[in-house]
C-alpha positions as a Markdown table, in Angstrom:
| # | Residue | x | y | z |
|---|---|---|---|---|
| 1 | Unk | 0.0 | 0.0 | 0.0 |
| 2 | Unk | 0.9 | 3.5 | -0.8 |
| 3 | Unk | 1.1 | 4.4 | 3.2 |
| 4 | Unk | 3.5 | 1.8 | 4.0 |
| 5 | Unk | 6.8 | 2.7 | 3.4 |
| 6 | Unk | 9.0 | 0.3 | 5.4 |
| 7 | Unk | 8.0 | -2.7 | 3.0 |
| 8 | Unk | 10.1 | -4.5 | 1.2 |
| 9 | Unk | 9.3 | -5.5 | -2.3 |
| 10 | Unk | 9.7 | -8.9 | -2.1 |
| 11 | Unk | 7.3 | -8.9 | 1.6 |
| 12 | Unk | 4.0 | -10.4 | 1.1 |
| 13 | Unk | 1.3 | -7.8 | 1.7 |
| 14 | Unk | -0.5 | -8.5 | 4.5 |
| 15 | Unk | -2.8 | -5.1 | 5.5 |
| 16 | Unk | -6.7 | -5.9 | 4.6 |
| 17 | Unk | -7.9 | -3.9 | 1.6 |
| 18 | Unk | -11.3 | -2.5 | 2.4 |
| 19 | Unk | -12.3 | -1.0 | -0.6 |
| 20 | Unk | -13.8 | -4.2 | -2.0 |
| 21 | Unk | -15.8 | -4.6 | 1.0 |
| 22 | Unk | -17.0 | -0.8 | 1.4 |
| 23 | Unk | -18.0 | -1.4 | -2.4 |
| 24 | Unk | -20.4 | -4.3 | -2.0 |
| 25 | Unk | -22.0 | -2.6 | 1.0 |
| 26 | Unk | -22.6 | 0.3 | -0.8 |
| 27 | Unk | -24.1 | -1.4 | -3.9 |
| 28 | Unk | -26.5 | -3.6 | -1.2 |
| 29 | Unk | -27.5 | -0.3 | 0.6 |
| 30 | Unk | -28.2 | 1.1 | -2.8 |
| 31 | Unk | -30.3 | -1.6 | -3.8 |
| 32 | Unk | -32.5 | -2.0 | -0.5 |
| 33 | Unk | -33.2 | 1.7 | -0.9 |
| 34 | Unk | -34.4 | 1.0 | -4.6 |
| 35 | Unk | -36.2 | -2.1 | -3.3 |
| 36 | Unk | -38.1 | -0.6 | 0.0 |
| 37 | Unk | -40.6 | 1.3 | -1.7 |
| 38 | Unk | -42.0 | -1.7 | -3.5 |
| 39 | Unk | -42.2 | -3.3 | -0.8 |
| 40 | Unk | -45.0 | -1.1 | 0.5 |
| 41 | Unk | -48.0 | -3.0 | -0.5 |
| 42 | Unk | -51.1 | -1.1 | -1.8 |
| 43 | Unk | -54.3 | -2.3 | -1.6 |
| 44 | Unk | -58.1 | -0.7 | 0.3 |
| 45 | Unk | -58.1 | -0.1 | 3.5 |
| 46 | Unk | -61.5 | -1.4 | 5.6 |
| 47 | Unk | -62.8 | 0.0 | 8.4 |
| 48 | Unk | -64.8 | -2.4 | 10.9 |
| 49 | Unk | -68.1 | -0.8 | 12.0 |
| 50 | Unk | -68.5 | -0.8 | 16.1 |
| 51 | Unk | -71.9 | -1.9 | 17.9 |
| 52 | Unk | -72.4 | 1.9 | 19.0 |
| 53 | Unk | -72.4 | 4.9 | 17.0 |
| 54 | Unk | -70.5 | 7.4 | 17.6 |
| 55 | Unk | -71.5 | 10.7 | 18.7 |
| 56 | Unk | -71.4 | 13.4 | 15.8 |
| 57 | Unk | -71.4 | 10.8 | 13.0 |
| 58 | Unk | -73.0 | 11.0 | 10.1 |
| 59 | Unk | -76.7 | 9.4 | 10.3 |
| 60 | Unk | -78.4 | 7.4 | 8.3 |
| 61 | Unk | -80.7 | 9.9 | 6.7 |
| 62 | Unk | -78.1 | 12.1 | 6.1 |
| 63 | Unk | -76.6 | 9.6 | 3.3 |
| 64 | Unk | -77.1 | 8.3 | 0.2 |
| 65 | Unk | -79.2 | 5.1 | 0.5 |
| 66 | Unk | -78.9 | 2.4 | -2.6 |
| 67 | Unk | -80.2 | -0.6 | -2.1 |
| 68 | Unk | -79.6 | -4.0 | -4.3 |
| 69 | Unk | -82.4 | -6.5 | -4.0 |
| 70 | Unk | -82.0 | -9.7 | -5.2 |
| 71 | Unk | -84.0 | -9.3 | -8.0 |
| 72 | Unk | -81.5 | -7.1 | -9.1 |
| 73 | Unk | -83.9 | -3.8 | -8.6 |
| 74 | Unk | -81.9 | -0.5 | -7.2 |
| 75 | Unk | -83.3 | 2.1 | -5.3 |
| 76 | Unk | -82.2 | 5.0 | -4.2 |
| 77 | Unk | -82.9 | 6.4 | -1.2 |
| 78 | Unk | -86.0 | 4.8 | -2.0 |
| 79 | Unk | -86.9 | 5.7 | -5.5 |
| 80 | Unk | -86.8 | 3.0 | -8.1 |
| 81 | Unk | -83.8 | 3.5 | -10.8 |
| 82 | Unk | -82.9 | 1.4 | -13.7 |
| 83 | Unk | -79.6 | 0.3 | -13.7 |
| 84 | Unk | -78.2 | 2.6 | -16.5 |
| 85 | Unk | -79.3 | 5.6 | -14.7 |
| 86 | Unk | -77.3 | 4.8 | -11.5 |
| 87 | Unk | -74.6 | 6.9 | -11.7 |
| 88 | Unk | -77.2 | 10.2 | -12.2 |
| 89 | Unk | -79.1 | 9.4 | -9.8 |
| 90 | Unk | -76.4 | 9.1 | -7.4 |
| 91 | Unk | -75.1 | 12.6 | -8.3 |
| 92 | Unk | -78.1 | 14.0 | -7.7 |
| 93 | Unk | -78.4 | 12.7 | -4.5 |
| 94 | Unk | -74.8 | 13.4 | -3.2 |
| 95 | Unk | -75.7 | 17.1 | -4.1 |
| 96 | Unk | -78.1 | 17.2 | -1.4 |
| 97 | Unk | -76.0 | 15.1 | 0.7 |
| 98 | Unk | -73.6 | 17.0 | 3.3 |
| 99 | Unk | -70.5 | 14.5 | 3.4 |
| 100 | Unk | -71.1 | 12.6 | 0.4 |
| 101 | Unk | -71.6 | 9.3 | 1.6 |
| 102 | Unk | -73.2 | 6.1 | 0.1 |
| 103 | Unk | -74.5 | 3.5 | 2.0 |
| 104 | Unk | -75.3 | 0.4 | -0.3 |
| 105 | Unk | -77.5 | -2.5 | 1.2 |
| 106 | Unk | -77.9 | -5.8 | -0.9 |
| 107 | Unk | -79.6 | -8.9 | -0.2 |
| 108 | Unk | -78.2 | -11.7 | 1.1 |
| 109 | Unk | -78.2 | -13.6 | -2.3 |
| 110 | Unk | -77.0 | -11.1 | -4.7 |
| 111 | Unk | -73.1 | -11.5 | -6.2 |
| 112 | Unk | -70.3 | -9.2 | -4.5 |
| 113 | Unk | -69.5 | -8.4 | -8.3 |
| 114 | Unk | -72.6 | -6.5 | -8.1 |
| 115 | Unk | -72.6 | -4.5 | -5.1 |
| 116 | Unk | -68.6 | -3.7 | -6.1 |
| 117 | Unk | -69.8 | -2.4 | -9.2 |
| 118 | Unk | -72.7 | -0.4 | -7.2 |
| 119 | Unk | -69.4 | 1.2 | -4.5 |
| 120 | Unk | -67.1 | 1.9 | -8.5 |
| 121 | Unk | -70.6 | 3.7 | -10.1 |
| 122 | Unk | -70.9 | 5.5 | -6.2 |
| 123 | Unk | -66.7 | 6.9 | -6.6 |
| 124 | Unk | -67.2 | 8.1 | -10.1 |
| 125 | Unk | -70.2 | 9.8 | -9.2 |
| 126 | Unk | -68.6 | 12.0 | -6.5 |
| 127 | Unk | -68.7 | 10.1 | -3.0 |
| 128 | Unk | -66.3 | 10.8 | -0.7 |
| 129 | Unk | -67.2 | 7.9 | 1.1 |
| 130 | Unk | -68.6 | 4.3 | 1.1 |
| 131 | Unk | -70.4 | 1.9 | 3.4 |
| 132 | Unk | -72.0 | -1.7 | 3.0 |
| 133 | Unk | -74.7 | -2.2 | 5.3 |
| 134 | Unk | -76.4 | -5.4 | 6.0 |
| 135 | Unk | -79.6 | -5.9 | 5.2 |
| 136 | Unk | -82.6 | -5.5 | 7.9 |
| 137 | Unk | -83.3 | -8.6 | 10.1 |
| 138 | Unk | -86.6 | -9.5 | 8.4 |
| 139 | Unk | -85.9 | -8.5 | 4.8 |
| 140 | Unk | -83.1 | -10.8 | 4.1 |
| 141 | Unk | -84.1 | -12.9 | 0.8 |
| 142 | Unk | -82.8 | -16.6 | 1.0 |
| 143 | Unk | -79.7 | -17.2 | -0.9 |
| 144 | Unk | -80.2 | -18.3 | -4.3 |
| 145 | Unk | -78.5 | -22.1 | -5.0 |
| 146 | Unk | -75.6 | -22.4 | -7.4 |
């Protein structure tokens, strides 16, 4: 090495070289930092409803009711509305609506394919927020077979 001046030139050299090793550390550091962020997986976050509600929560009748049954008829907030017109009739409602939430209900028979397209239709019409409700205790239809 370059700081060792007593060494012969026929003496082994026997001081570690670091430089590899600070290298490879380097490059590993370099590629966890590159890595970490994918790591991060993305994805919808849930939120678990509670027995009680809270106090200053939104109420029912302040939100957007749209109900599936398993007919496949939608309502909302009680009105009758063909399925093409969902997305208009959502607007309208969410204008009159003071935090923009949907609440959808569906029965227990009908597909989760439905009722996620019902929450997409809901986001593109302007909700700020969603909710799935279970049906009433009586008006559950039986679940079709197959």
């Amino acid at each position: 090495m370059a700081g060792n001046a007593q060494q012969a030139a026929d003496e082994p050299i026997t001081d570690i070289n670091v430089t590899p090793l600070v290298d490879i550390c380097l490059v590993l550091v370099i590629i966890f930092m590159a890595i970490a962020p994918l790591a991060m997986v993305a994805g919808v976050s849930v939120l678990h409803s509670h027995g009680k509600a809270a106090v200053g929560k939104t109420s029912l009748a302040e939100s957007v009711k749209v109900k599936l049954t398993l007919s496949g008829r939608l309502t909302v907030n009680g009105v009758p509305v063909a399925p093409a017109a969902l997305a208009q009739s959502i607007s309208a409602a969410l204008l009159r609506c003071k935090d923009k939430t949907v609440m959808v209900t569906a029965d227990a028979g009908n597909r989760v394919g439905q009722v996620v397209e019902i929450l997409d239709t809901a986001k593109l019409a302007g909700a700020a927020k969603v909710a799935i409700l279970k049906p009433e205790s009586g008006a559950a239809a039986p679940v079709r077979g197959g």
